[in-house]
BAZADO-989798 format. One record per residue: chain; z, y, x of N, C-alpha, C in turn. Coordinates in steps of 0.2 Angstrom, whole numbers, plus 2048, in hexadecimal, padded with zeros to 3 digits. Last residue first. Layout:
BEGIN
<rec><chain>A</chain><n_c3>Z</n_c3><n_c2>Y</n_c2><n_c1>X</n_c1><ca_c3>Z</ca_c3><ca_c2>Y</ca_c2><ca_c1>X</ca_c1><c_c3>Z</c_c3><c_c2>Y</c_c2><c_c1>X</c_c1></rec>
...
This chain:
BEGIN
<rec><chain>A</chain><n_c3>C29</n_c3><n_c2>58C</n_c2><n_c1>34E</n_c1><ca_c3>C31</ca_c3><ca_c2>58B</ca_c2><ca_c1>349</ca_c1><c_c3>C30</c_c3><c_c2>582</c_c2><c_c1>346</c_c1></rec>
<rec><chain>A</chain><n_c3>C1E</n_c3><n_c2>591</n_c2><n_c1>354</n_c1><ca_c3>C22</ca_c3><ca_c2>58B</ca_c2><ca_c1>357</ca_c1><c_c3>C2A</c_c3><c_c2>58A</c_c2><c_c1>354</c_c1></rec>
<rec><chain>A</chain><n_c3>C16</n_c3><n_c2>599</n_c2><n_c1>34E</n_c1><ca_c3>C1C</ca_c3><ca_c2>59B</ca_c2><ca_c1>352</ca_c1><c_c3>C1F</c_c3><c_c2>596</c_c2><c_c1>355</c_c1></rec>
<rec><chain>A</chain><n_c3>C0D</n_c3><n_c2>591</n_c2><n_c1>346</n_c1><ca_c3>C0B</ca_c3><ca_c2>596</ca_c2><ca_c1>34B</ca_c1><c_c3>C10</c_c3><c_c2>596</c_c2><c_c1>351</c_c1></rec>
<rec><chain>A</chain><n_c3>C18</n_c3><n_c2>58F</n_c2><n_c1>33A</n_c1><ca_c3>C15</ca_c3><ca_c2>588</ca_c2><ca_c1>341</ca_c1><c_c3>C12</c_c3><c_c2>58B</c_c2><c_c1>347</c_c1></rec>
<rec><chain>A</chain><n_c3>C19</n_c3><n_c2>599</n_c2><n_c1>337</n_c1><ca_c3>C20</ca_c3><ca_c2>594</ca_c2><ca_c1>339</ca_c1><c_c3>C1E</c_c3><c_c2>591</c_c2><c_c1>33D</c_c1></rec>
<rec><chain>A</chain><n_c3>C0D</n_c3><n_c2>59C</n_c2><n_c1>32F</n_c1><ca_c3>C0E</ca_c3><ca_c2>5A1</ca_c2><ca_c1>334</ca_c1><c_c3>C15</c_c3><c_c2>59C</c_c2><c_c1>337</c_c1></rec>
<rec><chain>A</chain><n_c3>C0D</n_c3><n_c2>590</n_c2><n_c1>327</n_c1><ca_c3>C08</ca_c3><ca_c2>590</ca_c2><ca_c1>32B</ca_c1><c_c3>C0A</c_c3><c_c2>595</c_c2><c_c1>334</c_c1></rec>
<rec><chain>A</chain><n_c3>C17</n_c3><n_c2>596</n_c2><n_c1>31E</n_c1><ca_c3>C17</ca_c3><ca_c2>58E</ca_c2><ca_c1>323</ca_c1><c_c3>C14</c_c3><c_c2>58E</c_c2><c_c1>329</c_c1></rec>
<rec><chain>A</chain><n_c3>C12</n_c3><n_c2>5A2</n_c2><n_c1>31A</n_c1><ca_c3>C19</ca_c3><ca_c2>5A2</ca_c2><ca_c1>31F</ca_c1><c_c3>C17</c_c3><c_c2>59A</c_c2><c_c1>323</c_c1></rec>
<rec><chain>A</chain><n_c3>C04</n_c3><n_c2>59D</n_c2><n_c1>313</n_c1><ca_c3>C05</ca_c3><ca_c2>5A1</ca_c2><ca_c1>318</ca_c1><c_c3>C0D</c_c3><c_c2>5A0</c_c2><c_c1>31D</c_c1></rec>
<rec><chain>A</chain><n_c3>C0D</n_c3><n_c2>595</n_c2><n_c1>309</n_c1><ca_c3>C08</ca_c3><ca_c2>591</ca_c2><ca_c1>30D</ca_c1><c_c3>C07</c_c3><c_c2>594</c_c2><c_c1>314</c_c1></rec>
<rec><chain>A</chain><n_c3>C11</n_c3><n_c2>59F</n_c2><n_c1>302</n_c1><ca_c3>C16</ca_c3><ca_c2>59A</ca_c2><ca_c1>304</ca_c1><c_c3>C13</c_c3><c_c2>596</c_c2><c_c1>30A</c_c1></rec>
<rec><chain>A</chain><n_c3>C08</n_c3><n_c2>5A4</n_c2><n_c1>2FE</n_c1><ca_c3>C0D</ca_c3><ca_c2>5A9</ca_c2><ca_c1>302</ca_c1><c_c3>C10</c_c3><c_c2>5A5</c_c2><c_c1>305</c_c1></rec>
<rec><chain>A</chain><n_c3>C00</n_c3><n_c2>59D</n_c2><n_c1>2F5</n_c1><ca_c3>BFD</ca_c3><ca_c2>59F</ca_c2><ca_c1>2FA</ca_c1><c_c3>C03</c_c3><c_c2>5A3</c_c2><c_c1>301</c_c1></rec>
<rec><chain>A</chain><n_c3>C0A</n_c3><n_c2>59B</n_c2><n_c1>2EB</n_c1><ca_c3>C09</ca_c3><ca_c2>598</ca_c2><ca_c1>2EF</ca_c1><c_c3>C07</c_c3><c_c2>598</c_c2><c_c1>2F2</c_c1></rec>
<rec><chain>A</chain><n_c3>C09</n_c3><n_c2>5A9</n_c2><n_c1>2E8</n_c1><ca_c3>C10</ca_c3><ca_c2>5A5</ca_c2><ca_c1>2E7</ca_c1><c_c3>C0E</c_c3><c_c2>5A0</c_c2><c_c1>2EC</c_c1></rec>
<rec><chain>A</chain><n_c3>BFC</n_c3><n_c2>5A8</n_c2><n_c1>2E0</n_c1><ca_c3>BFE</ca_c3><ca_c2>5AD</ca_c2><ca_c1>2E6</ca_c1><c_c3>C05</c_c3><c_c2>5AA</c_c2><c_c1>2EC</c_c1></rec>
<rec><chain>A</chain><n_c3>BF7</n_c3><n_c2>598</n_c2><n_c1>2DF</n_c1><ca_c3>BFA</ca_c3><ca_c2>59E</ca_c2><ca_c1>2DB</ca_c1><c_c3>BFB</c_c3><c_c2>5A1</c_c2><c_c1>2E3</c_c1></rec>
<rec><chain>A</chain><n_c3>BE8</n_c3><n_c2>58D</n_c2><n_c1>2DD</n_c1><ca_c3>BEC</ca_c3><ca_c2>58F</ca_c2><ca_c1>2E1</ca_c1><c_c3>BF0</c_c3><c_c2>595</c_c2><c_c1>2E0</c_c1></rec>
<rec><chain>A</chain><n_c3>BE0</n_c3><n_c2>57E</n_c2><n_c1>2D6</n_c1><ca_c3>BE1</ca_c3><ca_c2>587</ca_c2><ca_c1>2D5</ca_c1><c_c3>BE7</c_c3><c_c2>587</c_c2><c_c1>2DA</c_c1></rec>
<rec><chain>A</chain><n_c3>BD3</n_c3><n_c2>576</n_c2><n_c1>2D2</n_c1><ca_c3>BD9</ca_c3><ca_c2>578</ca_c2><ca_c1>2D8</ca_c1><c_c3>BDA</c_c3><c_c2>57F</c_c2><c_c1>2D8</c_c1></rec>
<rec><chain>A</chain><n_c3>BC7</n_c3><n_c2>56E</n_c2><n_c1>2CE</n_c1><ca_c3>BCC</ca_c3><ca_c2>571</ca_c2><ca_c1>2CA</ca_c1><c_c3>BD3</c_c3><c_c2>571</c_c2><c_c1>2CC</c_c1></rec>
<rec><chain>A</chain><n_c3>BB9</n_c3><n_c2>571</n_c2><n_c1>2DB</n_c1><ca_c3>BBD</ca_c3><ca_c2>56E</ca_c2><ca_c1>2D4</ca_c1><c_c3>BC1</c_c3><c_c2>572</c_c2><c_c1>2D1</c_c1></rec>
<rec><chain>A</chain><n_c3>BC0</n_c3><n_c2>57B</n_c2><n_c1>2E4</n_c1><ca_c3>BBB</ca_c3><ca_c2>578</ca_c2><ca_c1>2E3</ca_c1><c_c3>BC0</c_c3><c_c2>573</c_c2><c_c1>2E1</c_c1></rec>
<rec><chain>A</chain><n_c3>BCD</n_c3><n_c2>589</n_c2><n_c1>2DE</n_c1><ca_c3>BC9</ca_c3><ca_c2>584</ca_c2><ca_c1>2E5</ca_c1><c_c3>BC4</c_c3><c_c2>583</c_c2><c_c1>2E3</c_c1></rec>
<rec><chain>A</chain><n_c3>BD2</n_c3><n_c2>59B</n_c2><n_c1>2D6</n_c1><ca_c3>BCD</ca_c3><ca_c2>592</ca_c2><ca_c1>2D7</ca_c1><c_c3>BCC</c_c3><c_c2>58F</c_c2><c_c1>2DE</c_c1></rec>
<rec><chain>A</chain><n_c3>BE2</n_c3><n_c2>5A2</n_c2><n_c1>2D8</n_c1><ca_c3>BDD</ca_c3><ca_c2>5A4</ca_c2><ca_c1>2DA</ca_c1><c_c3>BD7</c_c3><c_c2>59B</c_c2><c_c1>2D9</c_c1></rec>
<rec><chain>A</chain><n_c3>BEA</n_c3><n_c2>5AD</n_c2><n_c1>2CF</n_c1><ca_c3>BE8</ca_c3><ca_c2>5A4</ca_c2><ca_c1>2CE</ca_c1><c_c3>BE1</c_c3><c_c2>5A6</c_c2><c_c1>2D1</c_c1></rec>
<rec><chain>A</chain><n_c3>BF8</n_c3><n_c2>5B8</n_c2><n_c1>2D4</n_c1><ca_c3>BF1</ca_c3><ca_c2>5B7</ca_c2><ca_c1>2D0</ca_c1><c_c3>BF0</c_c3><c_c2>5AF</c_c2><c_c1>2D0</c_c1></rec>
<rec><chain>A</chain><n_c3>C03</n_c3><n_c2>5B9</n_c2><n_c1>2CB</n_c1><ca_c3>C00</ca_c3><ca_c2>5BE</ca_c2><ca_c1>2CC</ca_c1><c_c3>BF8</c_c3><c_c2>5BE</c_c2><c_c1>2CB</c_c1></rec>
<rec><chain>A</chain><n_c3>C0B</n_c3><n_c2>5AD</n_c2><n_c1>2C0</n_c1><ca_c3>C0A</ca_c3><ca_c2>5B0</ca_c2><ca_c1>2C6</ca_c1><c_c3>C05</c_c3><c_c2>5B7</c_c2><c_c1>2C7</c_c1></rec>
<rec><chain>A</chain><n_c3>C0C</n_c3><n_c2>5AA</n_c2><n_c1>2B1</n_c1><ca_c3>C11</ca_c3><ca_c2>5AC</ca_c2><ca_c1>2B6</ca_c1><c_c3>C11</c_c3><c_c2>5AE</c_c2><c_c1>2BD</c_c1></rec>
<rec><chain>A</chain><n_c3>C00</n_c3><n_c2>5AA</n_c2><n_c1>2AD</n_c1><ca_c3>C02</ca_c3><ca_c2>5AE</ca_c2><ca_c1>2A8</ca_c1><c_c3>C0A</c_c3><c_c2>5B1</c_c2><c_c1>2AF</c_c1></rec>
<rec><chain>A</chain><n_c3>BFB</n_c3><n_c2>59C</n_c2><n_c1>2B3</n_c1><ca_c3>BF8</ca_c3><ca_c2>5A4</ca_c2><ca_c1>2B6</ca_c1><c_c3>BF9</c_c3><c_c2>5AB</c_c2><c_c1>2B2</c_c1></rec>
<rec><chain>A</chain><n_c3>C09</n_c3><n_c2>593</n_c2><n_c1>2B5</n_c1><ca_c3>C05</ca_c3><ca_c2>596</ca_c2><ca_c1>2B1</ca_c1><c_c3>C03</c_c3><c_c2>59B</c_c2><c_c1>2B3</c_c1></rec>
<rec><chain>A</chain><n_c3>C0F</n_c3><n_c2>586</n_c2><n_c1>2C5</n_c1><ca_c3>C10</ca_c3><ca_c2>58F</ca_c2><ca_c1>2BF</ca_c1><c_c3>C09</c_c3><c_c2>591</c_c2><c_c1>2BB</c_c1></rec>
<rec><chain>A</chain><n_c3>C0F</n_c3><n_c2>57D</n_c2><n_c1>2CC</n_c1><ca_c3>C0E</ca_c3><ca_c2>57D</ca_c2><ca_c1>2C4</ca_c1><c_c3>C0D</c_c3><c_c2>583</c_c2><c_c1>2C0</c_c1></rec>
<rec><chain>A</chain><n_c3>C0C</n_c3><n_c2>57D</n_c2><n_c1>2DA</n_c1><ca_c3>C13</ca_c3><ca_c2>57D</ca_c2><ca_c1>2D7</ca_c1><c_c3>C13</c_c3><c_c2>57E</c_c2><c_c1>2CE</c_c1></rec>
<rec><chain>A</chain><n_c3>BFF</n_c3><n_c2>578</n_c2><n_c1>2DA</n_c1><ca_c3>C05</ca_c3><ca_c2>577</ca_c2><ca_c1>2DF</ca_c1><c_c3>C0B</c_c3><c_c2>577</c_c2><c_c1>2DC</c_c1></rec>
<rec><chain>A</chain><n_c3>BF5</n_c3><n_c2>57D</n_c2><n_c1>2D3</n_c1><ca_c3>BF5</ca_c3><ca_c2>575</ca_c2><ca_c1>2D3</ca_c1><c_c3>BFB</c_c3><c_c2>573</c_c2><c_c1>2D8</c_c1></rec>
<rec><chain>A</chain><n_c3>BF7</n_c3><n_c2>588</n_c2><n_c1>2C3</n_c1><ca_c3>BF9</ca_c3><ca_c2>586</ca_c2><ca_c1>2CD</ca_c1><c_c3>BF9</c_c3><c_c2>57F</c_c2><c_c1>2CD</c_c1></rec>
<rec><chain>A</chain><n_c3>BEE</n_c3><n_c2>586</n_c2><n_c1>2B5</n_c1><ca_c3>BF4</ca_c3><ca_c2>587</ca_c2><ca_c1>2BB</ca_c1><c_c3>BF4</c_c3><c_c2>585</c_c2><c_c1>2C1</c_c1></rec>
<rec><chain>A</chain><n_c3>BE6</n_c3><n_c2>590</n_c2><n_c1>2A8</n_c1><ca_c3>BE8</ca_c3><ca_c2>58E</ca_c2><ca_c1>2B1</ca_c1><c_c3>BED</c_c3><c_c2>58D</c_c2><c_c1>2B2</c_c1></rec>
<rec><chain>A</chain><n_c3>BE2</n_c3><n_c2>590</n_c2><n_c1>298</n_c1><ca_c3>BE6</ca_c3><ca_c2>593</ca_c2><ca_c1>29E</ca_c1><c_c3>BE7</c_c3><c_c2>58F</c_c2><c_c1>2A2</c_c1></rec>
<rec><chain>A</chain><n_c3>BD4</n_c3><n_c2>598</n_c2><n_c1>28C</n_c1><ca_c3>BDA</ca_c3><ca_c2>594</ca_c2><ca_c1>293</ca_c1><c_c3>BDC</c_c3><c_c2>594</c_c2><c_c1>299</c_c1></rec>
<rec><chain>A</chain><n_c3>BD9</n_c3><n_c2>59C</n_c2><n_c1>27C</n_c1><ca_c3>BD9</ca_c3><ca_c2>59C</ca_c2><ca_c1>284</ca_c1><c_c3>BDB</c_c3><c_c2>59A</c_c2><c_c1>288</c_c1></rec>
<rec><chain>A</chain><n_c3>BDA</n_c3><n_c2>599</n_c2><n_c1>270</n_c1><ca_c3>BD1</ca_c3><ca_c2>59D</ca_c2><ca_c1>271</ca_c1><c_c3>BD2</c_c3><c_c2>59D</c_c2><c_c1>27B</c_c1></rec>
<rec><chain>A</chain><n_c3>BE2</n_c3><n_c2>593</n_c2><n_c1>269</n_c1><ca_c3>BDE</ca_c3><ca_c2>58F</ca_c2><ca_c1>26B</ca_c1><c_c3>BDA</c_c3><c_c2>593</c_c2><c_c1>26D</c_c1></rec>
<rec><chain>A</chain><n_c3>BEE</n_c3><n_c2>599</n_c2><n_c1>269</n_c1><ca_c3>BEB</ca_c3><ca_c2>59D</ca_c2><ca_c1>264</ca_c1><c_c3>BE5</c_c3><c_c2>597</c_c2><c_c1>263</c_c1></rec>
<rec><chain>A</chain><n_c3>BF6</n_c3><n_c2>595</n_c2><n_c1>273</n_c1><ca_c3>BF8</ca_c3><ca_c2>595</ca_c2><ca_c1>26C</ca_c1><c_c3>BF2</c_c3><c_c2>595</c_c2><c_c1>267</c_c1></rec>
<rec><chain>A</chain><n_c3>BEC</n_c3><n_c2>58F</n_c2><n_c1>280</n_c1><ca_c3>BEE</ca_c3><ca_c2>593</ca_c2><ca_c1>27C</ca_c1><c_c3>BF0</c_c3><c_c2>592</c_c2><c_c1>275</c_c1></rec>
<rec><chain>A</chain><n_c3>BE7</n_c3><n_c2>580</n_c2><n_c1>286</n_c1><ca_c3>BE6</ca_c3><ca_c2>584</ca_c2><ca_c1>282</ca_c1><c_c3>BEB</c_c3><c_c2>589</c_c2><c_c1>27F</c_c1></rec>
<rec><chain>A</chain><n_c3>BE6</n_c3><n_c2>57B</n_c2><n_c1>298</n_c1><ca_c3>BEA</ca_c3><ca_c2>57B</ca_c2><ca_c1>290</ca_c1><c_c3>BE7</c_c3><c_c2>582</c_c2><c_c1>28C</c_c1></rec>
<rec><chain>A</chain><n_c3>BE3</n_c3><n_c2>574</n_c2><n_c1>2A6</n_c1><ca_c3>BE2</ca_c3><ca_c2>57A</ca_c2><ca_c1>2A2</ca_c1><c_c3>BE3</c_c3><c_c2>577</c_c2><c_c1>29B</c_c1></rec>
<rec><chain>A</chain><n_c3>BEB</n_c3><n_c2>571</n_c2><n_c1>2B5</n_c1><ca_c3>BEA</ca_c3><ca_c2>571</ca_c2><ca_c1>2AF</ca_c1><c_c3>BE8</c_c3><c_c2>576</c_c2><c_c1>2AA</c_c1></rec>
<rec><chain>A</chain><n_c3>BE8</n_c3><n_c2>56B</n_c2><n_c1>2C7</n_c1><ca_c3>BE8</ca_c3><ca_c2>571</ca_c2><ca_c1>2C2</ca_c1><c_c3>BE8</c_c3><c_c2>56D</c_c2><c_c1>2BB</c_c1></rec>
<rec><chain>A</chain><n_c3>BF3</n_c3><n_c2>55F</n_c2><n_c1>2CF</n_c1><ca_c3>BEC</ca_c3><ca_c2>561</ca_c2><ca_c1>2CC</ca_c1><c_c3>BED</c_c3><c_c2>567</c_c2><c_c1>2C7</c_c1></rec>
C-alpha cells in the first residue's frame, strides 16, 4: 500500500509505489490507481517485460 509522509519541512507530501516502495523523489514518475495505489515507472517496466514473457511463451 502506498504511503504518504510528511516532508522535513512538514509542507509536502510525498508518494510511494505501492510495489517496490521507492519514494517519488527516486523514480521518474508516480503514476495514481483508484484509492491510494500508486505505481512507479520502474515498476511499470518490469510488469511490461513479464507480461511481453508470457506473450512469447518464455
Amino acid at each position: 500500500m502506498a504511503t504518504k509522509s510528511r516532508g522535513g519541512s512538514g509542507n509536502k507530501v510525498s508518494y510511494d509505489c505501492s510495489f517496490c516502495g521507492k519514494n517519488q523523489d527516486q523514480v521518474r514518475r508516480l503514476s495514481a490507481g483508484p484509492g491510494a495505489v500508486y505505481i512507479c515507472n520502474e515498476c511499470v517496466e518490469l510488469c511490461r517485460e513479464i507480461v511481453q514473457e508470457d506473450d512469447s511463451g518464455g
